[in-house]
C-alpha positions in Angstrom: -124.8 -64.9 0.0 -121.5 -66.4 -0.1 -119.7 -68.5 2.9 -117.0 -66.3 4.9 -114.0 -68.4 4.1 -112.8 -70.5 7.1 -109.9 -68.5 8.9 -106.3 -69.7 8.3 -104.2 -70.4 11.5 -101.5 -68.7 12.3 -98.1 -69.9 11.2 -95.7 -71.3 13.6 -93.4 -69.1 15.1 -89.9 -70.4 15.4 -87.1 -68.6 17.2 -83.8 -68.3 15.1 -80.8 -67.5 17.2 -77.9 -67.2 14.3 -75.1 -64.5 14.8 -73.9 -64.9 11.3 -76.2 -62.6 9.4 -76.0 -64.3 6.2 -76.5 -67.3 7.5 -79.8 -66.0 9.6 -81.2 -64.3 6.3 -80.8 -67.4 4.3 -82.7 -69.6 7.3 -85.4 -67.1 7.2 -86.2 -67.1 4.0 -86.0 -70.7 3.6 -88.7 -71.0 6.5 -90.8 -68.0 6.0 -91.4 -69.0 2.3 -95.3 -69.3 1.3 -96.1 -68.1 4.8 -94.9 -71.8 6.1 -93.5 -69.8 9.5 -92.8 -66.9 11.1 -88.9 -66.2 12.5 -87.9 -64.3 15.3 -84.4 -63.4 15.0 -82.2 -63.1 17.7 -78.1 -62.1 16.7 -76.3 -63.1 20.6 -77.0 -65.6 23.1 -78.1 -62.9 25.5 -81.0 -62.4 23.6 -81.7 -65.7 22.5 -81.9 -66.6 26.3 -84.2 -63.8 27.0 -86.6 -65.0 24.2 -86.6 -68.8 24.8 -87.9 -67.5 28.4 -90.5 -65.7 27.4 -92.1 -68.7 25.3 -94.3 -69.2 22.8 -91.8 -71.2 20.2 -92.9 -73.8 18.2 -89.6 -74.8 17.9 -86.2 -73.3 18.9 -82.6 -73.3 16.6 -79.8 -71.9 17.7 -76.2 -72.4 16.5 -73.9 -73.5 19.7 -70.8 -70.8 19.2 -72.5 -67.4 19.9 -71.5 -64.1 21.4 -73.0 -63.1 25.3 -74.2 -67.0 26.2 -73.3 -69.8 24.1 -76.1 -72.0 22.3 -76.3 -74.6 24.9 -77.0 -71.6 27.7 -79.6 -70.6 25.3 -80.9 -74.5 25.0 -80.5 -75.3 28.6 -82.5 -71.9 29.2 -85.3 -73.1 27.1 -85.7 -76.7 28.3 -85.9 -75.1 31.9 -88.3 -72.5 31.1 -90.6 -74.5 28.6 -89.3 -78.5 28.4 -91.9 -79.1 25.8 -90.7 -77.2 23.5 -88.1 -78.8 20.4 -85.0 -77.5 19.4 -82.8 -78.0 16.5 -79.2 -77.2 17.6 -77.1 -75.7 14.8 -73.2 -76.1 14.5 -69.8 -76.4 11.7 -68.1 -78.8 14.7 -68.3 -83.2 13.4 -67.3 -83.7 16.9 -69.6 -86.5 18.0 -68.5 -85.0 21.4 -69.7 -82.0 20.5 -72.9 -82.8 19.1 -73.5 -85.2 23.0 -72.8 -82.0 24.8 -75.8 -80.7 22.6 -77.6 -83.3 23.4 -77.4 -83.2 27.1 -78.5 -79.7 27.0 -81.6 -80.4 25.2 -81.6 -80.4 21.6 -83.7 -83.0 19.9 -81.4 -82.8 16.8 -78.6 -81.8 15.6 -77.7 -80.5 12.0 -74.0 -79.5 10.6 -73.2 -76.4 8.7 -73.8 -75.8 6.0 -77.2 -76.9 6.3 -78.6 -78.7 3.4 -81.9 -77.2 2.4 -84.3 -80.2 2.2 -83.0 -81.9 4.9 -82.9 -78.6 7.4 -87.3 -78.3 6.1 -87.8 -81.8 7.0 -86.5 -81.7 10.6 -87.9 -78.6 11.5 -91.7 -79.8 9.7 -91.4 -83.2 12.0 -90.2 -80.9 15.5 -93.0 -78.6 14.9 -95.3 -81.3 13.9 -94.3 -83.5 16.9 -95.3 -80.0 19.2 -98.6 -79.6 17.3 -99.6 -83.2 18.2 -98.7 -83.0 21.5 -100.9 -80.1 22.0 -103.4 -81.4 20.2 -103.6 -84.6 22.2 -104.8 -83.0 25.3 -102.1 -84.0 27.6 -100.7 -87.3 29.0 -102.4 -89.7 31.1 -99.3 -90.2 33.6 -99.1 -92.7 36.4 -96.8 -93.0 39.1 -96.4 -96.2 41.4 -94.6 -95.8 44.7 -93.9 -98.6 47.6 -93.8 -96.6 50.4 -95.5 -93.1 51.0 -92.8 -89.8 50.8 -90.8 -91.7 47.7 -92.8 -89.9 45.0 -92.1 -86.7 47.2 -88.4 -88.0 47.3 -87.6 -88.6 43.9 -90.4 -87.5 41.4 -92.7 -84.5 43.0 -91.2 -82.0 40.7 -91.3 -84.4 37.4 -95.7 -84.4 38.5 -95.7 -80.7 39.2 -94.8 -80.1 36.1 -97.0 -82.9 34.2 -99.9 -80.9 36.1 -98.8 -76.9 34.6 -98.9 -78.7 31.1 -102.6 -80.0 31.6 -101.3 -83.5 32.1 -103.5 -86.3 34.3 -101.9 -87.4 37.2 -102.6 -90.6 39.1 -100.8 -92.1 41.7 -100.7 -95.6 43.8 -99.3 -96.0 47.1 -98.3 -99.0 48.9 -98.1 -99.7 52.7 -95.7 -98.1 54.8 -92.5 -98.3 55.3 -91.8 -101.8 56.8 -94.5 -102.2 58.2 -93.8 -99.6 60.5 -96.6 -98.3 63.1 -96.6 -94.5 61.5 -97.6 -95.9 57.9 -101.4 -94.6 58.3 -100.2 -91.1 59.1 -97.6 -91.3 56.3 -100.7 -92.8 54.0 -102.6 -89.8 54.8 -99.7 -87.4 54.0 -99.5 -89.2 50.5 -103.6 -88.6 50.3 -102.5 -84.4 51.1 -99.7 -83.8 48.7 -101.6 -85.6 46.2 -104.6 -83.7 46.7 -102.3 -80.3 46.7 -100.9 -81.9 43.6 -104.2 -82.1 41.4 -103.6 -86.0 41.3 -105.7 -88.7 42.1 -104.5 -91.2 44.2 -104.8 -94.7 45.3 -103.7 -96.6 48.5 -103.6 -99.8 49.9 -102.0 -101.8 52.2 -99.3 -103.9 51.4 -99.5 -107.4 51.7 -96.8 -109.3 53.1 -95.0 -110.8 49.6 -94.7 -114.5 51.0 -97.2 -116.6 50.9 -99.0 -115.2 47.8 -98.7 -111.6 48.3 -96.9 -110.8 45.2 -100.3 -112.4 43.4 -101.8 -109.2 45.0 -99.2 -106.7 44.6 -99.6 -107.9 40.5 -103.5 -107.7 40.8 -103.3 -103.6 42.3 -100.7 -102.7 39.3 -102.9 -104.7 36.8 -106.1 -102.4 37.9 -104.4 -99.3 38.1 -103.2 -99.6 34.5 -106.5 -100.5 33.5 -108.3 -98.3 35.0 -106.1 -95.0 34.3 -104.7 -96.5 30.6 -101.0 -94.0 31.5 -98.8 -92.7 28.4 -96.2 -92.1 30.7 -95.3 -94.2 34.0 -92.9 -94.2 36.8 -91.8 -97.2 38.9 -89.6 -97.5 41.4 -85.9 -98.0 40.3 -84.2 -101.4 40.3 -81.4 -99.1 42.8 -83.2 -99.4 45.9 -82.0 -101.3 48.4 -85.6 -102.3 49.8 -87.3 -105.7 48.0 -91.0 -104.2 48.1 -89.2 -101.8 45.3 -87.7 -104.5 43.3 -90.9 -106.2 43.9 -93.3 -103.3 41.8 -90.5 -102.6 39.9 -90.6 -105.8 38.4 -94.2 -106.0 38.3 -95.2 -103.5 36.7 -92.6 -104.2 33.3 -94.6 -107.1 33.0 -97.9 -105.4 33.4 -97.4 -102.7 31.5 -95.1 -104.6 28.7 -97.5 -102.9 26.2 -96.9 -99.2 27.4 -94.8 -96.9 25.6 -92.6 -94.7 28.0 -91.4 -95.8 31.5 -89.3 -94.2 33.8 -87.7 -95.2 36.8 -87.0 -92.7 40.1 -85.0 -93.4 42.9 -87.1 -93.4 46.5 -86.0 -93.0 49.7 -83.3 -95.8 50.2 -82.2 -96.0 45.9 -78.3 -96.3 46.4 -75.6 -95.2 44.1 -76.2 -97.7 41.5 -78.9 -95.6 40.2 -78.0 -94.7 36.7 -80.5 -91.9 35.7 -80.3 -91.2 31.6 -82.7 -88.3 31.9 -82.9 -84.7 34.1 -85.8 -83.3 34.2 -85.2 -79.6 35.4 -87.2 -78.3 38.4 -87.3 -74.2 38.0 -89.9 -73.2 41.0 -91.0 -76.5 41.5 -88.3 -77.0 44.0 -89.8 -75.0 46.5 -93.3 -76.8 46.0 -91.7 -80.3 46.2 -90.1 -78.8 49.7 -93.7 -77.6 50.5 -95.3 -80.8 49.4 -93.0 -83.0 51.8 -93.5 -80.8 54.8 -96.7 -82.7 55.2 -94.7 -85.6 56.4 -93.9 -86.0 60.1 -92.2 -88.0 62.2 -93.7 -88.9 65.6 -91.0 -86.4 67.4 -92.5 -83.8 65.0 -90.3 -83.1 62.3 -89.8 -84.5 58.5 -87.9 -87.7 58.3 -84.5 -87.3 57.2 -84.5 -87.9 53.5 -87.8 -85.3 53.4 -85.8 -82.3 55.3 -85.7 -79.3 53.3 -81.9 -79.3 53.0 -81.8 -82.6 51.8 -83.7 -82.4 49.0 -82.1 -79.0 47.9 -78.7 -80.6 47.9 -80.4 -83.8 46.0 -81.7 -81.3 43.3 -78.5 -79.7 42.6 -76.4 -82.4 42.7 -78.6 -83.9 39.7 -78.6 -80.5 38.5 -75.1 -80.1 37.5 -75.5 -83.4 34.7 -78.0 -81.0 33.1 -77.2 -77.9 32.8 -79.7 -76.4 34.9 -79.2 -75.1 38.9 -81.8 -77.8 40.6 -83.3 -81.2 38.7 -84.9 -84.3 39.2 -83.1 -87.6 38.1 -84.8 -90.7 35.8 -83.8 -94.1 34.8 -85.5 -94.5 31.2 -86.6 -98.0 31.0 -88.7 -97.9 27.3 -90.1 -95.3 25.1 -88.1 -92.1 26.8 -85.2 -91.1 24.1 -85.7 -87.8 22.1 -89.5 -87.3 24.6 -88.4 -86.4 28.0 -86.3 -83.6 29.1 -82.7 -84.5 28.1 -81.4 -87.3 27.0 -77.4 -87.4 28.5 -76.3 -90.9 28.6 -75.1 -93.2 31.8 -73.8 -91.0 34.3 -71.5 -93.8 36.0 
């Protein structure tokens, strides 16, 4: 009796938004030859939106100029709806400007018309294989570090949500209060709630004072934590905030974790306007579960503290928004490892 033959995966599908027919019949048979993928075509940047929503690309090109939505509508639509997924942006513009503007709305490269044959089948093999590792890989191990319970909630809640829909492991460790403040327990056990609502594990401690040796601690608890959780992708507080227990663990941690590969920085609750995010992570529904998430934080006259109110974090959301393309997003510093991985990649904002 003779073996059944192992089954063949299916072929990567890629979506092909192209309005110049010619041009999308010669992509398409340049990709589809010996069954390397399959292409859906879409001719207008209405469509093109619709199916970058629905998913289930292994990689996304578009050409920018379209009819209906432009190409970066199309890419900005895909980035929000799936961030994972690569795209190739297509266009007959040498603009550098032009090809930036891409950029910031999510391609991963960018290739000038006419496309040359063997270099179009090499970047779309290493975006698709890049995708297929990812998935592979099972997820990242992603740790967060925040001085002061409600700053992760500020700043990064959305950026963990989504870790957590992709299958990602999320850890986080939480130090003291905020200046020693008498309400740091209850804020401690609001970290403890919105992690646990989260999916994340967390760990707390009490922060010593940094004199007199306390830094030698602070340095033991990020040493641990990296140990113990091994992250592919951490956030630290930014070098922006005003507070030194930030600077502190900021500081810290790049010389813990000076073997890592990607770090990110998020502004907390007091980062000021020398923040200078490179990155914008795009929130979707998650913006309504980071508003949920911080509603576990109370003040003792009842009610969030100010930088956790509802409106505030809206307003914080858009405002980051508008560098991205997308209606609400979360803002990152990238400090190593983070160009052409997270998000969008749109340069120094200042």
């Amino acid at each position: 009796m003779s073996e059944s033959p192992e089954p063949v995966p299916p072929a990567p599908r890629i979506l092909l938004v192209e309005d110049e027919l010619d041009q999308a019949h010669l992509l398409r048979f340049l990709l589809e030859a010996d069954g390397r993928y399959r292409v859906t075509h879409a001719q207008d940047g209405v469509r093109g939106m619709e199916l970058a929503q629905a998913g289930g690309w292994a990689l996304v090109i578009t050409d920018i100029n379209l009819p209906g939505q432009d190409g970066l509508r199309v890419m900005a639509s895909s980035r929000e709806h799936h961030p994972e997924t690569p795209i190739l942006a297509t266009t007959a513009y040498t603009d550098p400007g032009y090809h930036e503007r891409a950029r910031s709305h999510g391609a991963h490269e960018v290739l000038i018309k006419p496309l040359d044959r063997d270099v179009l089948l090499e970047v779309v093999a290493s975006l698709v294989e890049r995708e297929a590792v990812r998935e592979e890989d099972g997820g990242h191990q992603v740790l967060a570090f925040s001085a002061r319970p409600g700053d992760v909630e500020v700043g990064l809640a959305g950026c963990l949500l989504r870790h957590r829909e992709r299958g990602d492991r999320v850890a986080l460790l939480v130090l003291g209060g905020h200046g020693g403040q008498e309400d740091a327990t209850p804020h401690r056990e609001a970290a403890k709630t919105t992690a646990r609502e989260m999916g994340a594990r967390i760990f707390t401690a009490k922060l010593p004072p940094l004199d007199d040796g306390g830094e030698s601690e602070v340095a033991r608890l990020i040493q641990g934590a990296i140990d113990e959780f091994a992250p592919t992708v951490s956030y630290v507080p930014s070098l922006a905030d005003e507070t030194r227990t930030c600077r502190v663990i900021h500081d810290l941690f790049l010389t813990a974790g000076e073997a890592l590969d990607r770090i990110f920085a998020f502004p907390g609750a007091t980062a000021t306007p020398s923040f200078r995010p490179r990155v914008f992570v795009p929130l979707g529904p998650f913006l309504e579960a980071k508003i949920e998430l911080a509603r576990h934080y109370r003040t003792r006259q009842g009610r969030p503290p100010p930088y956790l109110e509802p409106d505030f974090l809206r307003a914080q959301a858009i405002y980051w928004g508008r560098y991205a393309g997308f209606g609400a997003a979360e803002a990152l510093e990238v400090l190593k490892g983070g160009d052409g991985w997270v998000e969008s990649d749109r340069g120094d904002t200042g």
